[in-house]
C-alpha positions in Angstrom: 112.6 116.2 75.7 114.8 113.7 77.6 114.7 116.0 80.4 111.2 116.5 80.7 110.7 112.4 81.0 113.0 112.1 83.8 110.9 115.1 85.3 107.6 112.9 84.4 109.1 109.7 85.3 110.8 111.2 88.9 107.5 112.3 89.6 105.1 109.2 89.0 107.9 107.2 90.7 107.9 109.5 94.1 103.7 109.4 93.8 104.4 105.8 93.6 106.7 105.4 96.2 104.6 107.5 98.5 101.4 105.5 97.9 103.3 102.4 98.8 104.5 104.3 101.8 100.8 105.4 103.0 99.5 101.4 102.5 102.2 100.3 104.6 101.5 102.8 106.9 97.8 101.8 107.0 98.5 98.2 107.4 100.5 98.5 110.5 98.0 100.2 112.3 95.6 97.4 111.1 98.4 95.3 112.7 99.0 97.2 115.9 95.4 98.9 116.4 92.8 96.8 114.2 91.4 98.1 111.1 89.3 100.6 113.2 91.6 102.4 114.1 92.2 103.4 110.3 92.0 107.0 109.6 93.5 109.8 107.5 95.0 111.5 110.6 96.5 108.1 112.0 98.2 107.4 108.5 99.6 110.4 108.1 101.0 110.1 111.6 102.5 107.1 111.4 104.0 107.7 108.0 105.4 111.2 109.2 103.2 112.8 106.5 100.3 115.3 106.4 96.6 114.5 106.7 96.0 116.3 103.4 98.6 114.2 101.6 97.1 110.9 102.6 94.0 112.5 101.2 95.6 113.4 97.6 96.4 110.1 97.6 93.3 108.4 98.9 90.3 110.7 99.0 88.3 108.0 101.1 88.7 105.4 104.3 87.4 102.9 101.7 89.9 104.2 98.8 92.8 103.7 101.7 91.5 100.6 103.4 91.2 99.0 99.2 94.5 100.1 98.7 95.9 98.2 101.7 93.6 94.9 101.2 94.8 94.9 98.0 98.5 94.9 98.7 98.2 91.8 100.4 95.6 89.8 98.6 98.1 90.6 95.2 101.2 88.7 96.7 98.6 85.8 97.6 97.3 85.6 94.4 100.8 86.0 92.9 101.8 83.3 94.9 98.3 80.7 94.2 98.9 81.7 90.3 102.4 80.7 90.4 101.4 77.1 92.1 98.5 76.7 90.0 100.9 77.0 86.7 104.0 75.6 88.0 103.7 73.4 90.6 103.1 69.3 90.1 101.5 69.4 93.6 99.5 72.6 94.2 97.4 71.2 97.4 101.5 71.2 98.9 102.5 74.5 97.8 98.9 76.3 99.2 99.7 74.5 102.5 103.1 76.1 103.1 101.8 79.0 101.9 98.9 78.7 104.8 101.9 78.0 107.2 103.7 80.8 106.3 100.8 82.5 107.5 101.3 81.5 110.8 105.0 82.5 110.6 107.5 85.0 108.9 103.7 86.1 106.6 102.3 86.3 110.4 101.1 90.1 110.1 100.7 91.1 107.3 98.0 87.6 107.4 96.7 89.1 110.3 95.9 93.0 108.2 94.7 90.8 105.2 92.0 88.5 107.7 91.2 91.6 110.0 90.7 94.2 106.5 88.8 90.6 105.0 86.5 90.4 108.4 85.6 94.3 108.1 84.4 93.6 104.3 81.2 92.4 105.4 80.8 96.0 106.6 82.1 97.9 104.1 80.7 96.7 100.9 83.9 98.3 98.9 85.9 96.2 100.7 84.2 92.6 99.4 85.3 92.2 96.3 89.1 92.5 96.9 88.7 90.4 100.5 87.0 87.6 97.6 90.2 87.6 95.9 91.9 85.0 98.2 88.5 83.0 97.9 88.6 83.0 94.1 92.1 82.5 94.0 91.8 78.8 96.5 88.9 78.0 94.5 90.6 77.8 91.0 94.2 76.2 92.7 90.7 73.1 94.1 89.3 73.1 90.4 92.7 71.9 89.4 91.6 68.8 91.5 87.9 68.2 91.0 84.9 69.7 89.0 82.5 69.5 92.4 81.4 72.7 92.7 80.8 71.3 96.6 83.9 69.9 96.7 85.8 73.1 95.6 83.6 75.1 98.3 84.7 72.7 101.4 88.0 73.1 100.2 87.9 77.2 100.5 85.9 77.2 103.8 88.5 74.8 105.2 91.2 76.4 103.6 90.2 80.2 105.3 89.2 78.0 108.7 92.8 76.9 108.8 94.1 80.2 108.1 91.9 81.7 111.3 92.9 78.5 113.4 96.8 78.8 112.5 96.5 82.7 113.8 94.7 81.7 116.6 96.5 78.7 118.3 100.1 79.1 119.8 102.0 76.4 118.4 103.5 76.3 115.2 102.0 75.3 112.3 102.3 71.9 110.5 102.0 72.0 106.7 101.9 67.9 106.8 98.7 68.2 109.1 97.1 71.2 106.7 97.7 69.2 103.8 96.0 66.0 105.5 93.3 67.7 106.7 92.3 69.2 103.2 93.0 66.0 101.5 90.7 63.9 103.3 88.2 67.1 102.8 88.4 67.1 98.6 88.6 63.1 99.2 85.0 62.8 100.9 83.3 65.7 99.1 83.8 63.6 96.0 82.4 60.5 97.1 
C-alpha cells in the first residue's frame, strides 16, 4: 500500500512539475516574442518537450495562456493579501510592490501586462487579468468606502504599472506613493 502512494504521489508530483515547467516555458516566449507568439509547438520547443505533451497538459491556447496569467496574478495577489492583513501601511507596501515591477519583477510584469492586454481579446483570459484589479481595489477599500475613490486608485495604480515599464529610469516608490495619495486624497473631497 505504501508503495503504491509513492507511485501515486511520484506521479502527480512529475505532472506537477511538468505543468510548472510548460507555464514557464509559455511565459518566456510571452517575454521574448509577445503573447502572440504562444503556441503548442513553440512551448514544447522551448521547454525541450513534445507538441502532444503540452497538449495533455493544456488541451487549448486559452487553457495554456490561463495557466500562465494565472501564475503571475497568484504571487500578486499573495503579495496584496499579505499587505492588506499585515501591513500598518498598505498604500507603502503596494508601491514597492509596483516598483519591483520595474525591477528584479521586470518580466515576469511584463508577461502578466502583455497576457492582461490580450484579455480584452480572449474573453477566457478576463477574469484572471481582473485578479490584479480586484486585488488593488480591496488593499483602497482599506482606505475609503468611495466606490470612485477606490476606482481612481486602480486606474492609477495599473497606469503607473504601464508608465514604470515604459520609462527608462528607475522607479521611485516615494513618488508612486505621492502620486496615489494625493489621488485617494481628492477623490474623497
Amino acid at each position: 500500500m505504501a508503495a503504491e502512494q509513492d507511485t501515486v504521489d511520484g506521479r502527480i508530483l512529475r505532472g506537477r512539475r511538468r505543468r510548472a515547467q510548460i507555464i514557464e516555458a509559455t511565459l518566456e516566449i510571452v517575454r521574448r516574442d509577445g503573447a502572440t507568439g504562444v503556441t503548442h509547438r513553440t512551448v514544447a520547443k522551448e521547454a525541450g518537450i513534445t507538441t502532444s505533451l503540452t497538449l495533455y497538459y493544456f488541451a487549448t491556447l486559452d487553457d495554456l495562456l490561463i495557466a500562465a496569467l494565472t501564475s503571475v496574478t497568484e504571487a500578486y495577489t499573495h503579495r496584496i493579501r499579505q499587505l492588506i492583513d499585515t501591513e500598518d501601511d498598505p498604500l507603502s507596501g503596494l508601491s514597492e510592490l509596483i516598483v519591483e515591477s520595474a525591477g528584479p519583477g521586470r518580466e515576469r510584469t511584463l508577461a502578466e501586462r502583455e497576457l492582461s492586454t490580450l484579455a480584452a481579446r480572449r474573453p477566457a483570459l478576463r477574469p484572471v487579468a481582473r485578479r490584479w484589479r480586484d486585488n488593488v481595489a480591496e488593499l483602497a477599500r482599506t482606505q475609503t468606502d468611495d466606490p470612485d475613490a477606490i476606482e481612481a486608485f486602480v486606474a492609477l495604480s495599473d497606469g503607473l504599472c504601464t508608465a514604470i515599464l515604459l520609462n527608462d529610469r528607475e522607479a521611485d516608490p516615494d513618488h508612486i506613493r505621492a502620486v496615489r495619495s494625493k489621488a485617494l486624497l481628492r477623490s474623497s473631497q
